[in-house]
C-alpha positions in Angstrom: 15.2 -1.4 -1.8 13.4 -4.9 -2.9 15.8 -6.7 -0.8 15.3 -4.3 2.2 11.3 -4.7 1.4 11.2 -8.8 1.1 12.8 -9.4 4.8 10.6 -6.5 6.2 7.7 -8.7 5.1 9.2 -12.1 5.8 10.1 -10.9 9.8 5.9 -10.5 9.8 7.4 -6.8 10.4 4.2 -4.8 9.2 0.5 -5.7 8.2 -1.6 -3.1 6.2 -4.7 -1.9 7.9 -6.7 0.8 7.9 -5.8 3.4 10.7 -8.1 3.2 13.9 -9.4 6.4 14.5 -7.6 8.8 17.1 -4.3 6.9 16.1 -1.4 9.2 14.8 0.8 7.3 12.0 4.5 7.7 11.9 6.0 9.0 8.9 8.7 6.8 7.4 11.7 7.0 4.9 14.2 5.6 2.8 17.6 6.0 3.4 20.2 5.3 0.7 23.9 3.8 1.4 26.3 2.8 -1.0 29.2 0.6 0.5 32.5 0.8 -0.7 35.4 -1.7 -0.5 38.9 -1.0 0.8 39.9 -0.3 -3.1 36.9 2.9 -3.4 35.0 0.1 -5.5 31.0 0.1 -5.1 30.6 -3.5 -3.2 26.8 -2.9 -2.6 23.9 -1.0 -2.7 21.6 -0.6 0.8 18.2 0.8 1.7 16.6 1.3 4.9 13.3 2.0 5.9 13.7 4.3 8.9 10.8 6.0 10.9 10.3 9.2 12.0 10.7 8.7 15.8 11.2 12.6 16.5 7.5 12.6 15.7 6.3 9.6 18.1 4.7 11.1 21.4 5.4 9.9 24.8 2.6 8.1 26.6 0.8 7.4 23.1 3.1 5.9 21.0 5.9 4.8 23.4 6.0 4.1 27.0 10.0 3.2 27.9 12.4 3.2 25.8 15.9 2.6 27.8 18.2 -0.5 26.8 21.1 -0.9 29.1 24.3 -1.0 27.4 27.3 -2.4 29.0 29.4 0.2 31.1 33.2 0.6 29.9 34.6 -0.6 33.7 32.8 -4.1 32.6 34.4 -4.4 29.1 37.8 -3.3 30.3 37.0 -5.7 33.4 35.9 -8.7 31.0 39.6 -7.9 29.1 41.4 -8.6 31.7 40.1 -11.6 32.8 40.2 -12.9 29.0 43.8 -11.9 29.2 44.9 -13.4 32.9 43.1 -16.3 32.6 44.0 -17.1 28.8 40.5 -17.3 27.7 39.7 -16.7 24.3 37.3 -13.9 23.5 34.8 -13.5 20.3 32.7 -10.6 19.2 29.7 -10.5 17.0 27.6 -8.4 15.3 24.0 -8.3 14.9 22.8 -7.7 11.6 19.7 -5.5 11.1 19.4 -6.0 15.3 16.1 -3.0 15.5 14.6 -5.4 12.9 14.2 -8.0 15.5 12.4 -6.5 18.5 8.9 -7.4 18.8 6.5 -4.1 19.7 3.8 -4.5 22.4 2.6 -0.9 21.6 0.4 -0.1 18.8 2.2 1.7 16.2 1.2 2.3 12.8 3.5 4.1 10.1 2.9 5.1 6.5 4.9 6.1 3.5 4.4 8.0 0.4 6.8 4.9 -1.5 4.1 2.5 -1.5 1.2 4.4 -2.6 -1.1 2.2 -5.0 -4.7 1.3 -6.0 -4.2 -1.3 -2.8 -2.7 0.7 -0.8 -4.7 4.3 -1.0 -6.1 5.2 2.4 -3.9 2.4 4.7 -1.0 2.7 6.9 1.3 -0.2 7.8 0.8 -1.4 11.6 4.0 -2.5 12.6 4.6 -5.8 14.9 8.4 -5.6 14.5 10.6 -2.7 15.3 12.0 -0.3 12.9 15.0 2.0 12.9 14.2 5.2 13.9 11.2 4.3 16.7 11.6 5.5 19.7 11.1 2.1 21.4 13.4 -0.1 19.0 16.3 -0.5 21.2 14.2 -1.8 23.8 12.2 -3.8 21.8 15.9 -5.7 20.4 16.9 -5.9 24.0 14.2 -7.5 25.1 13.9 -10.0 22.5 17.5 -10.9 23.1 17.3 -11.0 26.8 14.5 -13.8 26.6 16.0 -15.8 24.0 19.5 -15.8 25.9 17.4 -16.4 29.2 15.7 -19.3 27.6 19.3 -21.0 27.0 20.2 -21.0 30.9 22.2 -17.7 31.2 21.5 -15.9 33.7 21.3 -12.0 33.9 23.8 -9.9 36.2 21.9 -7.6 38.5 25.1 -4.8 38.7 24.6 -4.9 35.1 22.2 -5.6 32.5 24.1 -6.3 29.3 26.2 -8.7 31.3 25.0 -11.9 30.8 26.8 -15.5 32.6 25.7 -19.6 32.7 27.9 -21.6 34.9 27.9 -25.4 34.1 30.1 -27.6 36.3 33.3 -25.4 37.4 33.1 -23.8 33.9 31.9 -20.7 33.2 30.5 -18.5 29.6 29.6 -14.8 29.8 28.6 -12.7 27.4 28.1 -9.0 27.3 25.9 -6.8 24.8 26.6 -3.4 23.4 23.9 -1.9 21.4 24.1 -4.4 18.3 27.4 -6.1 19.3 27.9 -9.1 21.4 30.8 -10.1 23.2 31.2 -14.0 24.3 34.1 -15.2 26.9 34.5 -17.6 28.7 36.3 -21.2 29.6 33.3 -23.4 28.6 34.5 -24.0 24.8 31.4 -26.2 24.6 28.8 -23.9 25.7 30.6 -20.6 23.7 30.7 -23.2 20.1 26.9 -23.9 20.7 26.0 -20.2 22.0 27.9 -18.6 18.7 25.6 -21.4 16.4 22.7 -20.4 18.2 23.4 -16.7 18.0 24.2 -17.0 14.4 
């Protein structure tokens, strides 16, 4: 939970206010994982903070909330290029991805956890998504859209999770699902310095 806790505060997710009046906090809670290895040993311990989206209201708390999500006709498409043009083809995954979206709406959450002499009477307002809000898989999306846009890829228009930068006859695309990034290609150089940056 400390762990959880320190890179909430160091991703400038949250700053403790008092609540503005007319503003409706969200409740939040922990959620408890224990990861296991192969062998049934514990390997680690997790906690997450998760909000109670169910109780966010439209219009007040959230405006939009759709990510796109790559379509299963542009993966299996993406495969078979990889495969008949004998490219090579990476996935990643993006740790703790809700963690990174940025919130333009005003969202303030509170939880029963942190309840001390500092604390009494404040609620957290949140500049960084959580898991849980309504708006946290746009919020990621966004994020990464700009960030990949900002490196020279352009965005498909038939699809928004495909994403493509051309560069002298060679080409590097890259498609996202939810949390998971896929990278192809037959630019070597642009994929190498694309997975750094990513990583």
């Amino acid at each position: 939970m400390l762990e959880e806790m320190r890179a909430l505060e160091k991703n400038r997710t949250w700053e403790l206010v008092d609540l503005p009046q007319g503003k409706q906090p969200v409740g939040c809670k922990w959620v408890f994982t224990i990861k296991h290895t192969p062998e049934g040993k514990v390997e680690r311990y997790k906690a997450h903070l998760v909000a109670k989206g169910y109780t966010q209201t439209y219009g007040i708390d959230y405006d939009e909330t759709f990510a796109p999500v790559a379509k299963m006709n542009l993966v299996r498409t993406l495969i078979s290029c990889v495969v008949n043009l004998d490219w090579d083809i990476y996935q990643m995954d993006v740790k703790n991805a809700f963690l990174h979206g940025d919130l333009h709406e005003e969202v303030y959450a509170y939880t029963t956890s942190f309840e001390t002499s500092q604390t009494n009477g404040k609620v957290f307002q949140l500049c960084r998504s959580l898991y849980g809000l309504k708006q946290s898989p746009r919020a990621w999306f966004d994020r990464f859209r700009q960030s990949i846009l900002k490196r020279g890829y352009v965005q498909s228009n038939a699809d928004h999770a495909l994403f493509f930068k051309h560069d002298i006859g060679k080409v590097a695309i890259l498609i996202v699902y939810v949390d998971d990034i896929v990278i192809t290609g037959d630019d070597i150089t642009e994929i190498v310095d694309l997975k750094k940056y990513l990583a």
